[in-house]
ZAKEDO-876186 format. One line per field, with one value per residue (C-alpha): x, y, z; chain. Coordinates in pm, whole numbers, always signed. Layout:
! ZAKEDO-876186
x: (X, ...)
y: (Y, ...)
z: (Z, ...)
kette: (A, ...)
This chain:
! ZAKEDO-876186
x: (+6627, +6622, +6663, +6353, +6311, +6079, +5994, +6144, +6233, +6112, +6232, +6148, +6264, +6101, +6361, +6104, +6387, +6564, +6809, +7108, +6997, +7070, +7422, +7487, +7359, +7506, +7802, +7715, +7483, +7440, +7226, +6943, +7140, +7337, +6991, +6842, +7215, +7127, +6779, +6894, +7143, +6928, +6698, +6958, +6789, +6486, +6663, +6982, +6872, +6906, +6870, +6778, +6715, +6514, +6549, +6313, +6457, +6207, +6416, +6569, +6506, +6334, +6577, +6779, +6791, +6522, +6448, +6742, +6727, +6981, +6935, +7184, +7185, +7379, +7464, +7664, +7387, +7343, +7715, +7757, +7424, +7542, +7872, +7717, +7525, +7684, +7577, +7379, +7170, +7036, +6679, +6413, +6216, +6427, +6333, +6529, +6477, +6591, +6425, +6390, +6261, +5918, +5722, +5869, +6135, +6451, +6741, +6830, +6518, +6275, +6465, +6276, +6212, +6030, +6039, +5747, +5867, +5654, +5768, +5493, +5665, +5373, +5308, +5640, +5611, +5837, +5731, +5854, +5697, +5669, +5424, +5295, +4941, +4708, +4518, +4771, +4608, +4256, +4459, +4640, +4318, +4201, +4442, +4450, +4055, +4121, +4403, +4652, +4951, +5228, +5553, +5591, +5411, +5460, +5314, +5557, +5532, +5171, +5104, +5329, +5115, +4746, +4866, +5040, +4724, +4544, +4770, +4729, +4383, +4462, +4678, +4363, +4124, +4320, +4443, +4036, +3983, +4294, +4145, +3814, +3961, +4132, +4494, +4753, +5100, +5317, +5032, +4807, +5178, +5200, +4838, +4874, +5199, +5022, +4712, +4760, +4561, +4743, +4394, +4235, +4509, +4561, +4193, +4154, +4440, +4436, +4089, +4161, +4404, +4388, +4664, +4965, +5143, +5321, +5319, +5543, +5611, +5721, +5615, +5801, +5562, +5691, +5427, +5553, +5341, +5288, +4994, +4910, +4715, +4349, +4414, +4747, +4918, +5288, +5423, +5480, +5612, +5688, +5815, +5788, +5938, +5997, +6312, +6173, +5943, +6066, +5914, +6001, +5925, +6041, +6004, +6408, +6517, +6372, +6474, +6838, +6897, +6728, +6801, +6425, +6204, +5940, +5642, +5800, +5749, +5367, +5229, +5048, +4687, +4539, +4418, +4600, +4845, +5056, +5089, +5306, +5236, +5474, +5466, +5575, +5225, +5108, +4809, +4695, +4431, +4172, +4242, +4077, +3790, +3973, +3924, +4002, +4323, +4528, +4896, +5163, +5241, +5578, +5719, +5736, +5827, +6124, +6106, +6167, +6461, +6436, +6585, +6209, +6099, +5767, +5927, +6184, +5956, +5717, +5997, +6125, +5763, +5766, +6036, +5930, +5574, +5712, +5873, +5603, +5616, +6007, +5965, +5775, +6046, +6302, +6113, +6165, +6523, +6640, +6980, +7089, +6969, +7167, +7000, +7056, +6943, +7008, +7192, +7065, +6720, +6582, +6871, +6600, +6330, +6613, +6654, +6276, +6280, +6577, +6397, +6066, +6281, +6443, +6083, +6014, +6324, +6511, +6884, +6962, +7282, +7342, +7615, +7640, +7675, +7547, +7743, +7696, +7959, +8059, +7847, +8040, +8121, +7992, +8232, +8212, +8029, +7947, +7569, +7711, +8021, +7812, +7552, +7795, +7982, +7621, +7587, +7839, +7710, +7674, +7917, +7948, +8146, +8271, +8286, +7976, +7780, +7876, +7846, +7541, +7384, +7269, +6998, +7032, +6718, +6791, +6508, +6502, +6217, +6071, +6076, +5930, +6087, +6299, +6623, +6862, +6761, +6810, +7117, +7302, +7230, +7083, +7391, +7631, +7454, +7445, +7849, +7774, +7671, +7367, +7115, +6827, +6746, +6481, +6421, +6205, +6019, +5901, +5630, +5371, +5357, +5381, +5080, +4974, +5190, +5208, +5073, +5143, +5490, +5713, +5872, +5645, +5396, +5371, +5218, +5452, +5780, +5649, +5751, +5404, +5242, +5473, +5422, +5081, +5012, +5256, +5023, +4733, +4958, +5082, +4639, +4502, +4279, +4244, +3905, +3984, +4226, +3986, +3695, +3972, +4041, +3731, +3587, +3882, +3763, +3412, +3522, +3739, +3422, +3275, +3328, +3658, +3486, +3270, +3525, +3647, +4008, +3891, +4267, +4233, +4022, +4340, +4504, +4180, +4200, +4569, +4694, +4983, +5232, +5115, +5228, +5545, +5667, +5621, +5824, +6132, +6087, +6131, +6388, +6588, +6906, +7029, +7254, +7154, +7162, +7055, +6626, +6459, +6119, +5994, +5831, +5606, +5472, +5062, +4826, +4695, +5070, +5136, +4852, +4893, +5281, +5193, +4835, +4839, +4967, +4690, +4740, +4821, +4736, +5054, +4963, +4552, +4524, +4287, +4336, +4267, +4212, +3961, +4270, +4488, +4210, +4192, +4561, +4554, +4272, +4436, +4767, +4636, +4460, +4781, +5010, +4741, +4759, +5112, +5213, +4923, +4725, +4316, +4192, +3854, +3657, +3552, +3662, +3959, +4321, +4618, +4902, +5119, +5375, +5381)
y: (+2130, +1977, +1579, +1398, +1046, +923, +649, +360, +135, -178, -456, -781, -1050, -1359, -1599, -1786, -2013, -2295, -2140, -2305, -2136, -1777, -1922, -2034, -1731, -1478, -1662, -1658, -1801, -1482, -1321, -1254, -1100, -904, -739, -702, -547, -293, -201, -121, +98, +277, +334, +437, +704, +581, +442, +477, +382, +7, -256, -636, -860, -1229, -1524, -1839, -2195, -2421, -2700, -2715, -3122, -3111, -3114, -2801, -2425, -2281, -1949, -1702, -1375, -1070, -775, -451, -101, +196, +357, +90, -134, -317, -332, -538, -789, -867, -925, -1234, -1396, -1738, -1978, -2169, -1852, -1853, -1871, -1806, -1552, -1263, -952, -654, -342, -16, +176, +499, +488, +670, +703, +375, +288, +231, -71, -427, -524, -354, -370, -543, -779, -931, -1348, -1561, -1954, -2222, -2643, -2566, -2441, -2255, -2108, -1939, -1574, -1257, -911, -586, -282, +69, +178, +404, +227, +506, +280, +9, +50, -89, -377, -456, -493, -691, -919, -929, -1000, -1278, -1404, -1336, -1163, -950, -975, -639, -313, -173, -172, -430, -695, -673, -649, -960, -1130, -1037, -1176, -1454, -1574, -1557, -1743, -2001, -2038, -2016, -2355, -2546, -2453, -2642, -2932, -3000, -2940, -3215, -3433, -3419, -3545, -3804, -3711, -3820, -3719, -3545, -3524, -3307, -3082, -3075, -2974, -2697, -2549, -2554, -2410, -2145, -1814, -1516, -1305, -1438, -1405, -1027, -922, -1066, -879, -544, -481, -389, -140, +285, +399, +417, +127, -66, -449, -709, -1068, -1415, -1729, -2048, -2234, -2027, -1751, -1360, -1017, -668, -491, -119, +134, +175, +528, +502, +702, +500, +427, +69, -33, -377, -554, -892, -1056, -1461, -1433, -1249, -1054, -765, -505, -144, +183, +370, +334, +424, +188, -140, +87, +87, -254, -430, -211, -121, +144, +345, +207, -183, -30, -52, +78, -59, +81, +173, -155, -371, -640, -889, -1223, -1472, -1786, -2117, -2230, -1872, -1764, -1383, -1225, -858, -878, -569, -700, -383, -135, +170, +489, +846, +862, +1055, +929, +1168, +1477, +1529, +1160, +1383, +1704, +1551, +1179, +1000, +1038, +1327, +1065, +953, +1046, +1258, +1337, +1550, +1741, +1828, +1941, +2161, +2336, +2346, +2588, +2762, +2844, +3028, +3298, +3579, +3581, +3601, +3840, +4071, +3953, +4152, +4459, +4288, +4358, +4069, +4198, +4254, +3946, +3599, +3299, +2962, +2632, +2436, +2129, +1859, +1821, +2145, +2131, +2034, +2299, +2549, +2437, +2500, +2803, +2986, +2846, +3045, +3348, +3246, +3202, +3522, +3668, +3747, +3691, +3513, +3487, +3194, +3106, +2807, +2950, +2724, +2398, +2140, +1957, +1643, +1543, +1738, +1492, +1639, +1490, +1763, +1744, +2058, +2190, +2558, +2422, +2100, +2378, +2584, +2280, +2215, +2499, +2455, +2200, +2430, +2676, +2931, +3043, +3388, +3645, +3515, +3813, +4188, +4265, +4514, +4534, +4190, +4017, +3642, +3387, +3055, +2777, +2489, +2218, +2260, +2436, +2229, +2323, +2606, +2461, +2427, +2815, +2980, +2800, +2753, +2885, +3252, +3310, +3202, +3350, +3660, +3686, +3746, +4067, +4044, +4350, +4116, +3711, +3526, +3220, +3051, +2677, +2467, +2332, +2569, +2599, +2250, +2291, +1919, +1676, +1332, +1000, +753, +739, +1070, +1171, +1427, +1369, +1733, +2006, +2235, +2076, +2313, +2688, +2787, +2610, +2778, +3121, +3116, +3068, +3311, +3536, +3440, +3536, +3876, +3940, +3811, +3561, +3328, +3261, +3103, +2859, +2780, +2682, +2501, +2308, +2236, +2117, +1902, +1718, +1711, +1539, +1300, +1148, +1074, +751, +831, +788, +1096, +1346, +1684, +1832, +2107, +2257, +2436, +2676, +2853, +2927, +3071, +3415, +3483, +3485, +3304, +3634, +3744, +3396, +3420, +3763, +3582, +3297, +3500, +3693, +3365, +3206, +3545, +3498, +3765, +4038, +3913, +4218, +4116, +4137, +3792, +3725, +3411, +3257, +2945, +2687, +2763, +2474, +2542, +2535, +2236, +2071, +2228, +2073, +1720, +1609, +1295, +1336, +1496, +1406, +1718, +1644, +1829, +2144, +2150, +1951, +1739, +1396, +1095, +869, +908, +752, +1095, +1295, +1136, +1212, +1572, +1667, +1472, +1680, +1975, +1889, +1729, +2050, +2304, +2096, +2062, +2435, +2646, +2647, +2668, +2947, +2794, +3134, +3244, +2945, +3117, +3005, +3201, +3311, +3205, +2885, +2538)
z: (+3310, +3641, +3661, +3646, +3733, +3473, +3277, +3301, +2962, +2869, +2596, +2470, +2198, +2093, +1903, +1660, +1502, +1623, +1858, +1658, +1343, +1480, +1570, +1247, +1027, +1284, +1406, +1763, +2067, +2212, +1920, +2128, +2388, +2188, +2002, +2392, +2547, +2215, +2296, +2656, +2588, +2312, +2605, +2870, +2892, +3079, +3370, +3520, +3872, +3770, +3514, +3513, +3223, +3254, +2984, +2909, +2756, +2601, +2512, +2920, +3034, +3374, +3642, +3501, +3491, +3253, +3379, +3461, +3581, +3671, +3848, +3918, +4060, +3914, +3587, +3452, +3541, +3169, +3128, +3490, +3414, +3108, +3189, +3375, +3089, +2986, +2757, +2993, +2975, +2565, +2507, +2291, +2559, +2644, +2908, +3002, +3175, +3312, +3615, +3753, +4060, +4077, +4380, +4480, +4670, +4544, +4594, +4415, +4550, +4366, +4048, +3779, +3636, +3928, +3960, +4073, +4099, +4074, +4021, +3762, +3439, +3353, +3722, +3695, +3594, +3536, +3559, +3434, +3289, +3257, +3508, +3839, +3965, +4142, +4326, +4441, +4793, +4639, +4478, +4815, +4995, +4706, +4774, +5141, +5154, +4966, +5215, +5027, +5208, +4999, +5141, +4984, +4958, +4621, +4281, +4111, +4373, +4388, +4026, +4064, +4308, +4119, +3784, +3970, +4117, +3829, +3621, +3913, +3848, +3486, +3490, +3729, +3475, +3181, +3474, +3514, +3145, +3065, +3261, +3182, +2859, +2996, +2984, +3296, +3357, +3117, +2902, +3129, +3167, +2808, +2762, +3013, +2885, +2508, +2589, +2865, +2731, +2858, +2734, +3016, +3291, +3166, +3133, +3525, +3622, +3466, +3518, +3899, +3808, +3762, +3595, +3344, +3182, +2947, +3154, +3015, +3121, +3058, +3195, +3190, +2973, +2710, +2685, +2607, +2669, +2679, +2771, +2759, +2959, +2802, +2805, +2591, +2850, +2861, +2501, +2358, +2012, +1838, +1554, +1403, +1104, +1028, +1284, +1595, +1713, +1940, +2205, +2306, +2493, +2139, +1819, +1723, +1985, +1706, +1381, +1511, +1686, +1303, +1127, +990, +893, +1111, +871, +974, +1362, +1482, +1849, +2060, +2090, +2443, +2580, +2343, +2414, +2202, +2284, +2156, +2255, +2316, +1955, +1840, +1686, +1828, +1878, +1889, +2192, +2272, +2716, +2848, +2651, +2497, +2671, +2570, +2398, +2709, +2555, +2730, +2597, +2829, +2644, +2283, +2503, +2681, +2837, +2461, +2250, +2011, +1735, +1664, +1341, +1475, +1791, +1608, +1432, +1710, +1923, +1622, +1587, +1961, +1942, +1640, +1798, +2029, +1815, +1822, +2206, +2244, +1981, +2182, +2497, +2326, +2185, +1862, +1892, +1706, +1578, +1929, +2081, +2086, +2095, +2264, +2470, +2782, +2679, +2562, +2555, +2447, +2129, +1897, +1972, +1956, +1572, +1564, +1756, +1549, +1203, +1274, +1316, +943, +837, +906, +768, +1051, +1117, +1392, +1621, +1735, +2026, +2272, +2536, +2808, +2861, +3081, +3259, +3380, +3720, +4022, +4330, +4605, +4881, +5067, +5364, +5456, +5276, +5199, +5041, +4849, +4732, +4562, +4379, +4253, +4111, +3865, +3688, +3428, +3261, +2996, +2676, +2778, +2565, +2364, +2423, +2407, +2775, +2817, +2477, +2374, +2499, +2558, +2444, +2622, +2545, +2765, +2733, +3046, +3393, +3693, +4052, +3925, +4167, +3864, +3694, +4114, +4193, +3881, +3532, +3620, +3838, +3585, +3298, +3454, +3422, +3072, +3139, +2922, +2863, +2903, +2995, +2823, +2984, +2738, +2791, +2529, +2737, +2976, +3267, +3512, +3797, +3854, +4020, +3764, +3920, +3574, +3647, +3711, +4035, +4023, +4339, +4553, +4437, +4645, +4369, +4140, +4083, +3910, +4240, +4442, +4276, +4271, +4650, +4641, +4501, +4698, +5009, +4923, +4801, +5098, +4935, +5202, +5161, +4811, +4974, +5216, +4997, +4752, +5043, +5170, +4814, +4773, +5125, +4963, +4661, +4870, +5018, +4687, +4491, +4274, +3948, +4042, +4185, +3991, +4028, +4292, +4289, +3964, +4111, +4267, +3967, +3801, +3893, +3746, +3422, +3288, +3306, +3629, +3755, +3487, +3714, +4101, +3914, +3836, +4117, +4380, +4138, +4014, +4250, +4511, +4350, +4019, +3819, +3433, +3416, +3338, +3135, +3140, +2830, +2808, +2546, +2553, +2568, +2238, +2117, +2258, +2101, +1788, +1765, +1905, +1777, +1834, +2241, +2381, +2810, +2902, +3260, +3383, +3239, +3282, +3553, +3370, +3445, +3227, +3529, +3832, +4036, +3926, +4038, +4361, +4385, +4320, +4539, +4820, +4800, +4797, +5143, +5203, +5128, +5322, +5635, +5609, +5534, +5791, +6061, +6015, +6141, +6360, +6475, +6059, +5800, +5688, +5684, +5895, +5652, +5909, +5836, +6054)
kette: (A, A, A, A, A, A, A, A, A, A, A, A, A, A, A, A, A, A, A, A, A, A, A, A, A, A, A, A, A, A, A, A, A, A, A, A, A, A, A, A, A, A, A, A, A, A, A, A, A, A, A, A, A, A, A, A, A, A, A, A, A, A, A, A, A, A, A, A, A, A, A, A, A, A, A, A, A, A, A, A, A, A, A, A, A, A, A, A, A, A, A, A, A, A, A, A, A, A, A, A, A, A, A, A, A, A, A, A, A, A, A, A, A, A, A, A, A, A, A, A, A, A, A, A, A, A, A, A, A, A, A, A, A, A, A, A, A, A, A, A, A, A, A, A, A, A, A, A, A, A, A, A, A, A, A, A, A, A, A, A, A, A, A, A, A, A, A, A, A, A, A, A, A, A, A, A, A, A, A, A, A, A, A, A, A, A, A, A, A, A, A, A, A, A, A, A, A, A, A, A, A, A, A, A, A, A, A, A, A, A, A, A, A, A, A, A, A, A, A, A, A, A, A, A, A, A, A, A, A, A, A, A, A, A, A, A, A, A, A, A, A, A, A, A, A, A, A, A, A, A, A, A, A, A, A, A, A, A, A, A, A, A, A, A, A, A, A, A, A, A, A, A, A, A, A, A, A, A, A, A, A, A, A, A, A, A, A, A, A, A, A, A, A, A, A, A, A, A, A, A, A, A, A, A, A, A, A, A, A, A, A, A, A, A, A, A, A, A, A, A, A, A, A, A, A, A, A, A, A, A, A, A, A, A, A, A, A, A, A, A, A, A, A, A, A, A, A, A, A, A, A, A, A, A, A, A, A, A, A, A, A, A, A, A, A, A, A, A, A, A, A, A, A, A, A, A, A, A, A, A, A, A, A, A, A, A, A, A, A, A, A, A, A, A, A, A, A, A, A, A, A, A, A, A, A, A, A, A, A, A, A, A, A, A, A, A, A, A, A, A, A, A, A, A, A, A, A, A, A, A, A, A, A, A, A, A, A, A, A, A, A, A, A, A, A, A, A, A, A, A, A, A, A, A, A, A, A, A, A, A, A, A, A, A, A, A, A, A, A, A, A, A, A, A, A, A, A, A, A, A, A, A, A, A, A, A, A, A, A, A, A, A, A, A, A, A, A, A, A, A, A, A, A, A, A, A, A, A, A, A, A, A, A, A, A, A, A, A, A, A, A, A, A, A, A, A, A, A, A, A, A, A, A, A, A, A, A, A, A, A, A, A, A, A, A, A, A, A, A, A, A, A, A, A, A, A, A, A, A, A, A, A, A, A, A, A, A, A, A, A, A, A, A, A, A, A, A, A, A, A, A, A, A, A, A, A, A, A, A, A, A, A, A, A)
């Protein structure tokens, strides 16, 4: 499985007590961090880019620190910003998060959570969330119309800037509304600070935006948030009890760090949001209408840990689901086949995978016989030399197989560029000698770049793209390319909300193994000499494992969003008038490479 940058991690504690009462029952100020520094490293995994946590005092006198915030880049991100928390720091309002840099840029400047300071204790507001906006350029000019000018162009710091303002005008509504009752001074503060209704900042803000999220903030008044997508695209989960009330990207992340159950763990519905306001109380809030359910199949697939409850079982019949076709693979030559994964993801759907063969009364062999090492330095300048140390990322337990009469089933959980299979694990697995590779992928086939939050943006990334114009090539069917193309300009004049995905029209006329053969033949490696079949996850499989995931937009091209639409029709004009030349005198396209 190649790297992906994907979703980034969010979490969230409210302290509801006293802050001296968590000191004395748990024998230490630092609680709150302690429970957040847990939930970050439970979610390591959805951000290594860079981490930066954010904490609220009430009880600060005016004059003093109340809001603190720390930022870092790298892998040992959470162990550096909380090596900086002191005392001074506690709070009852706690933020942290961990990014993966998207289609954003990266650096300690876009590292969340994002600050917005104000003399104002309610003005001030910090920003994090899990999130890729498809329409930030609509937003921008929003903002800029209004004469408003972003120091920044990005999603973050003008999601920042939006819900900034309209917390702005938030606070001057309930300054006019004080005094209109007469309050002065402190009292009209006071009023404010108790009174602020984050429903109404959020509904003002999020109404603008196309896309996926889980948003999360704090404002210095005291109020706490998080807000999903109305499609339920990015995953949020939360927990309250008389001590706290806590906020996640996954559901094990809470069940771990209090020790709970997964009925004590609820999620966030699309459009939802809890707030907790400054006197502790929370809300569930419907902010935006509920569209159709579109929550992400890829987060039970790979992007979440596999230690979820459901998630482990729908990766386990992921695997299993795909017995009949590896069956037919090997000829149904089970006893002379060895089976195993790609480390570590695709571990659990190999438990699945070698259980349907049980089921069915087969004996399996089982081996590892892929391991993956250590990250290689590449200090070597030169690209031949840093391309080979690449390629051994991965190595493999010799004398697993008996060279020349065992085939070898490896099951990975996906296949999106095909970099790591060409340059790494087909070569080495080849010195195995095997009669036969099965490459086998727990999801299909990836044709549709992601725009909710994936580094997933060109439609040339991908090996099914790329082996499917392949195939268009080598048949001459120019004219489909050509009238792809064109409709995808068509649909780029309409209003968004009207436009079709125009680019699944090239991969109509092929079927899944006819694409499965250019595959291996553009990834097998030169003097390779095992054969390779490669076996995919079908749609209806994939469905049929994870029920209650149905955004399969990375398979079907079918997106939940007219913004994602947008997006995939523009690369594809993007990609065509990057890669050839229009041919003027007849419509067609040259085959013939810029």
């Amino acid at each position: 499985m190649e790297q992906l940058k994907h979703e980034c991690g969010v979490a969230m504690i409210r302290l509801l007590k006293p802050l001296d009462y968590y000191e004395k029952k748990y024998g230490t100020w630092a609680y709150g961090f302690n429970k957040l520094y847990l939930m970050m490293e439970k979610q390591h995994n959805r951000g290594q880019e860079g981490a930066g946590i954010a904490s609220v005092s009430l009880t600060n006198e005016p004059g003093t620190e109340y809001m603190f915030r720390e930022k870092a880049e790298g892998k040992d991100a959470i162990t550096q910003i909380f090596s900086r928390v002191t005392e001074e720091m506690k709070g009852e309002l706690l933020m942290g998060h961990l990014r993966y840099s998207t289609t954003g840029k990266s650096g300690l400047t876009f590292v969340h959570p994002f600050l917005r300071r104000n003399n104002w204790r309610a003005k001030n507001l910090c920003l994090c969330g899990n999130f890729n906006m498809t329409n930030i350029d609509e937003v921008f000019h929003f903002l800029t119309e209004q004469g408003q000018s972003p120091r920044i162009y990005g999603d973050s710091y003008i999601t920042l800037e939006l819900m900034g303002h309209r917390l702005d005008r938030e606070v001057e509504r309930l300054y006019q509304e004080a005094t209109a009752k007469g309050l002065t001074g402190t009292d009209i503060t006071q009023y404010i600070d108790e009174h602020v209704e984050m429903a109404n900042v959020l509904r003002s803000t999020m109404e603008h935006y196309d896309g996926g999220y889980v948003m999360c903030g704090l404002t210095g008044s005291g109020e706490m948030f998080s807000v999903r997508d109305p499609w339920g695209i990015r995953p949020a989960f939360y927990y309250r009890d008389d001590e706290l009330i806590a906020i996640a990207s996954e559901r094990p992340v809470l069940q771990t760090t209090f020790d709970i159950q997964a009925e004590d763990v609820h999620e966030l519905k699309p459009g939802q949001a809890i707030i907790v306001h400054q006197n502790g109380e929370s809300q569930l809030e419907q902010i935006m209408p509920a569209q159709k359910l579109s929550a992400c199949s890829f987060e039970r697939i790979y992007f979440s840990r596999g230690s979820d409850r459901d998630i482990y079982q729908e990766r386990k019949r992921l695997g299993e689901q795909l017995t009949p076709a590896i069956l037919k693979a090997v000829d149904n030559d089970v006893t002379n086949t060895v089976f195993s994964y790609i480390p570590n993801t695709a571990e659990v759907a190999y438990y699945g995978m070698t259980d349907g063969f049980r089921q069915q009364g087969y004996s399996v062999r089982t081996e590892k016989v892929v391991w993956k090492d250590i990250k290689l330095r590449t200090f070597i300048t030169d690209n031949s030399e840093r391309n080979d140390l690449a390629a051994h990322v991965y190595d493999i337990s010799y004398g697993s197989l008996r060279e020349g009469v065992d085939n070898l089933v490896i099951i990975d959980d996906s296949i999106v560029r095909g970099t790591t299979l060409k340059e790494s694990i087909f070569k080495i697995l080849d010195r195995l000698h095997p009669k036969k590779i099965v490459m086998v992928s727990s999801s299909p086939q990836i044709r549709y770049p992601d725009y909710y939050g994936i580094d997933m943006a060109r439609l040339e990334e991908f090996c099914a793209f790329r082996a499917t114009m392949a195939l268009i090539e080598e048949r001459g069917m120019w004219q489909l390319v050509n009238d792809t193309y064109l409709a995808c300009k068509r649909e780029l004049e309409k209003p968004k909300e009207q436009m079709e995905n125009c680019v699944r029209a090239v991969y109509a006329p092929f079927t899944v193994d006819e694409i499965n053969h250019k595959i291996v033949e553009m990834l097998r490696p030169v003097d390779m000499k095992a054969p390779i079949e490669l076996v995919f996850q079908s749609i209806e499989g994939l469905h049929e494992a994870c029920p209650d995931h149905p955004g399969d937009w990375y398979f079907t091209g079918h997106y939940p969003t007219p913004g994602g639409t947008k997006l995939v029709n523009q690369a594809f004009v993007n990609y065509i008038n990057k890669t050839y030349t229009l041919k003027e005198n007849n419509g067609g396209l040259l085959s013939d490479c810029k």
